[in-house]
N, C-alpha and C positions, 0 to 999 in steps of 0.2 A: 528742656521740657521734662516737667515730672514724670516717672509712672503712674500711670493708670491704680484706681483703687482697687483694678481686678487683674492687675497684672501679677504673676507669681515674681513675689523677689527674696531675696535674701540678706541680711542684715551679717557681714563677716566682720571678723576682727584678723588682721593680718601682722605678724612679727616679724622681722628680719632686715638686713641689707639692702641699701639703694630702691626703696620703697618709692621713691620720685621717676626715677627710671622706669619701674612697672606701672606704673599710672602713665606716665608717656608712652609706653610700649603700648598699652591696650586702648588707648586714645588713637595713635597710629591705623591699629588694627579692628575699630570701630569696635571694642567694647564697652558699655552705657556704663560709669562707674557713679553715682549719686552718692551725695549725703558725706563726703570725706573729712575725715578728723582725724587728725592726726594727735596720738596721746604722746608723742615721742616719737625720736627721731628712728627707734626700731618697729615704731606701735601705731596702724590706725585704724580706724574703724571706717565703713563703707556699705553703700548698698547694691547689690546688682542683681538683675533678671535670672530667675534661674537659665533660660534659655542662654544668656552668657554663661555662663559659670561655670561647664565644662569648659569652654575657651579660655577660658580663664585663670582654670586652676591646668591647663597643660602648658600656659604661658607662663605662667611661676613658678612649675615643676617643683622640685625637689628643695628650692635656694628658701620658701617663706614654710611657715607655720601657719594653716587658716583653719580659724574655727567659726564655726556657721552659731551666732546666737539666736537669732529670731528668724521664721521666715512667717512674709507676710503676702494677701492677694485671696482671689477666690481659690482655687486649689487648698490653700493650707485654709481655711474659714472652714470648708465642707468637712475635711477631715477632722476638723476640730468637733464640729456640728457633729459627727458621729459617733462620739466618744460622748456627746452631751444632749441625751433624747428627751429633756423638758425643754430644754430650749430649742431642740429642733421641733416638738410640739408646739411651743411658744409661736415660736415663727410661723408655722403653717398656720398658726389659726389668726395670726397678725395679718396674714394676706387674703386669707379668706375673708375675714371682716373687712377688708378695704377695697377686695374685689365683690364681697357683697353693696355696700354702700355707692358703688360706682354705677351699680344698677338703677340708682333714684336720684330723683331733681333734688340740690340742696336750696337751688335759687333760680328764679325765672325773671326776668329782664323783658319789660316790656317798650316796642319804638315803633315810632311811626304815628302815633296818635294824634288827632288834633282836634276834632269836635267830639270825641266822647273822651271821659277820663280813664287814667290806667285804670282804678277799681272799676270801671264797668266792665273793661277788658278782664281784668282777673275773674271778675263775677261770672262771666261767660265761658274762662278756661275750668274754672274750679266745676262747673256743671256737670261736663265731661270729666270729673276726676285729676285734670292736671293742673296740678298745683304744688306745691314744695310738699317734698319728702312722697311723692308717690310714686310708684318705680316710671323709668323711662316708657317712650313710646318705643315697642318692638318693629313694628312691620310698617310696610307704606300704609297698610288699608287701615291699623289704628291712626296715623301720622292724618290722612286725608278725612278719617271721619271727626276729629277736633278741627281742624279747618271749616270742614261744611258745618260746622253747629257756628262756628265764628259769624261763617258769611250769615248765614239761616238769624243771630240775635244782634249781630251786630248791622243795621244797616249802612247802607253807601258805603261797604269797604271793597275796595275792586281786588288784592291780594293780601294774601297772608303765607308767610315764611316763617317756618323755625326749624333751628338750630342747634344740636349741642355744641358745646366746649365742656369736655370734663362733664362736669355735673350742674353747668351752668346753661340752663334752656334759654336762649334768646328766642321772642316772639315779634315779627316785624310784623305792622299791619301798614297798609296805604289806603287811604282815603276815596273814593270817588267823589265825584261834584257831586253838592244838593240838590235834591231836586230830579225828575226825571226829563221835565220838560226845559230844563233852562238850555239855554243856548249855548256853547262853547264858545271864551272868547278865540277866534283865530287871528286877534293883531301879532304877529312877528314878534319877538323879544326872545332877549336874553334874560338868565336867573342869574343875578351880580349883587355882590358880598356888598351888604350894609355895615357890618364892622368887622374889625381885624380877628385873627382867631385863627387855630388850628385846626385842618377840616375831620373831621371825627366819623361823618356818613355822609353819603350824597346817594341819593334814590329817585330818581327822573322819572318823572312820568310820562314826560314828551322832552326832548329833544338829549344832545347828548353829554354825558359826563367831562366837565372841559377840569378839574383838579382830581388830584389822586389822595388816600386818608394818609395825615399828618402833614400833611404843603400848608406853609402858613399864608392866609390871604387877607390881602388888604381892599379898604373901601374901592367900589369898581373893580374890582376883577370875576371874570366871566368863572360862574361856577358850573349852571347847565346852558348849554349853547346851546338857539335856537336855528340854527345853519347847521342843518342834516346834508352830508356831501354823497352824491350818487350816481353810476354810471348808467345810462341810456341802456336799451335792452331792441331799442328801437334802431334796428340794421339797418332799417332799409333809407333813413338820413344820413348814413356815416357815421364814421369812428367820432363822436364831440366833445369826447375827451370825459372829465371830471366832472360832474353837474352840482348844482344847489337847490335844494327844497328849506325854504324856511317853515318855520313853523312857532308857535304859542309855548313855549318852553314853559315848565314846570315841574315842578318836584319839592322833596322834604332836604333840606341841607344841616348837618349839624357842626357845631364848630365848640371848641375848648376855647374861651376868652379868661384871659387874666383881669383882673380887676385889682387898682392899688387906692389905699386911701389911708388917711391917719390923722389922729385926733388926739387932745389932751387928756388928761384927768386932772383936776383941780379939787380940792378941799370943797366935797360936795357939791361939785357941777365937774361940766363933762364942756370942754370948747374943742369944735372944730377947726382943723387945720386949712391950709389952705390946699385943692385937690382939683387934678381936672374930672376928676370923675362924684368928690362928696362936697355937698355942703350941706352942715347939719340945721334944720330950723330948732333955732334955740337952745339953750341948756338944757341937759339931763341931771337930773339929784344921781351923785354916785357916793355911796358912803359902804364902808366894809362891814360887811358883818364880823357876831363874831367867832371866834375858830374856822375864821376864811383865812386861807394864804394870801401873799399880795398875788400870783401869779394867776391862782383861780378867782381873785376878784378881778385883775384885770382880764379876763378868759369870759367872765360875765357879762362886763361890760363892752367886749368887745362882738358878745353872740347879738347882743341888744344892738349896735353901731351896724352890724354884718345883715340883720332883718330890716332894719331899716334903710339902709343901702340898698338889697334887694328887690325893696316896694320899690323906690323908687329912679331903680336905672336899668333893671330888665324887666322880662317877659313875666309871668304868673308858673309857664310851666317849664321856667329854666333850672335848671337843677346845680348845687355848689358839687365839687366833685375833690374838690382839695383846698387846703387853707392853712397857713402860713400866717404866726401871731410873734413880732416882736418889738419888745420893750424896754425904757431905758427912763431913769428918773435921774430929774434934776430939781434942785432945790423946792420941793414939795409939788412938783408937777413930774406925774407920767405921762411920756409920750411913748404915742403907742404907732404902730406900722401894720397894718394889715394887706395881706397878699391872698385874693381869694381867685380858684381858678372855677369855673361856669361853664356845662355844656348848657348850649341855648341853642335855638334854633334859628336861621339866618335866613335871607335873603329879598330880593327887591326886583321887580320887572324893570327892565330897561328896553323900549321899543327898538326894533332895529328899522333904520332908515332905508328908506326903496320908494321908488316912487309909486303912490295910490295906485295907476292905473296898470301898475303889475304887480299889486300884492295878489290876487287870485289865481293869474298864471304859475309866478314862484308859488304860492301854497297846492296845487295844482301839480305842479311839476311838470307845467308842460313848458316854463320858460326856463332858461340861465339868466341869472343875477349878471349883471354888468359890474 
């Protein structure tokens, strides 16, 4: 193991006799010796802790020659920094500026949305003044009164969360149902993954969290369970153990999905490969401009394959989040590879099976599930 950047050490140069034997001796006697180079068989150079180094130099006594060329670590930096007051000015005003700047949002991250769009959500924070570059929210009571202008312009939103990281404000908003008078549906189900993917957020509205963020899930697998497990409270039936209440599971799921696909370039058109996930309708005209590289014309033609893909194999409000372009020519065809990665938003009811005339007892909880 290296030392530490702030550890105080010492860079020596040591002459003399049986120089392998004191490096084993202090090896023995657990002294940390780094960096050895030997110039000769009376000559090497090394590093060690200061806090070794009296040990060290009483374990080589009188028999070597050491001289101390550099010392390095926080200790020796300040003293230096003393001796040199523009750069210890320098510095002080280096942190100040970067503990001033830590005070304000550089970026707000907006999730959760689904019938309004993120600009109507920013429309509604910017109201209130928060929005990139205006200093942080200080106190709960500023924290809570951006909230209540959200609930107050935004309607049907039943919560709102934010967050820092750093300088990065995350703002979570959740939905309520349309409508004041609609019905809730209460048929039993589960919330289970429509496509494969890495789970990125899961936010439950009713029932409970059944993946944890980065488990990757495949089609059918349970993301919020509708089998809420609960014990009786009710004495005077006896101990009956474990119980089940079902319920209408719902919530917002998000997942990282890879996406692959690859296609030609020919001498003014564009042919599709074969893909489980593209098939292009028709040729594209692809000719190079000029003072284009080939890399950025195939980078062009590949932003135009990547929208078009897009339209047609996710959602409207899935967003690309990485992407991966490589290419390879043969006899005046490029083929091309693209690897693009999607957070999307996922999931699909799956009812859970109970027989009719006790779904009201289990939603009820006044039954156990068999």
């Amino acid at each position: 193991m290296r030392f530490a950047f702030t550890v105080h050490r010492k860079k020596i140069k040591i002459e003399g006799f049986g120089l392998h034997r004191l490096i084993t001796d202090c090896i023995a006697k657990g002294i940390v010796l780094q960096d050895i180079r030997f110039l000769s068989d009376l000559e090497a150079v090394m590093t060690i802790s200061a806090e070794d180094y009296p040990r060290f130099k009483k374990l080589a006594r009188s028999k070597y020659r050491i001289v101390i060329s550099a010392e390095k670590g926080f200790i020796p930096f300040l003293r230096h920094l003393k001796f040199r007051k523009a750069t210890l000015v320098g510095l002080s005003m280096f942190f100040i500026i970067l503990y001033y700047q830590s005070l304000f949002v550089s970026e707000i991250r907006v999730y959760g949305y689904e019938h309004f769009t993120e600009q109507e959500v920013r429309d509604a924070l910017s109201a209130v003044d928060f929005r990139e570059g205006e200093r942080k929210l200080k106190t709960k009571e500023e924290l809570n009164a951006v909230k209540l202008h959200l609930f107050r312009e935004l309607e049907d939103i039943s919560w709102v969360g934010i967050t820092y990281k750093g300088t990065l404000a995350e703002v979570t908003i959740v939905e309520g149902q349309e409508g004041e008078n609609r019905k809730p549906d209460e048929t039993p189900c589960h919330i289970i993954a429509d496509k494969s993917g890495y789970i990125v957020e899961i936010i439950p509205r009713e029932g409970l969290r059944a993946k944890e963020d980065g488990a990757y899930v495949q089609p059918g697998d349970i993301l919020i369970s509708g089998i809420i497990p609960y014990t009786s409270t009710n004495y005077a039936n006896g101990d009956q153990g474990e119980q089940y209440r079902y319920v209408h599971a719902n919530g917002i799921v998000k997942v990282h999905i890879p996406y692959y696909f690859q296609f030609r370039i020919r001498q003014g058109v564009i042919d599709s490969l074969s893909s489980e996930h593209f098939d292009a309708e028709g040729d594209v005209s692809a000719a190079m401009r000029e003072d284009e590289s080939e890399y950025d014309f195939v980078k062009r033609i590949s932003d135009r394959k990547i929208r078009q893909f897009m339209r047609e194999n996710v959602t409207e409000k899935a967003q690309i989040t990485n992407k991966h372009l490589n290419f390879t020519e043969k006899e005046n065809i490029i083929e091309v590879q693209v690897l693009i990665e999607v957070l999307e938003e996922i999931g699909d009811e799956q009812p859970i099976e109970i027989l009719q005339e006790e779904t009201q007892e289990i939603l009820d909880g006044s039954k156990q599930p068999i």
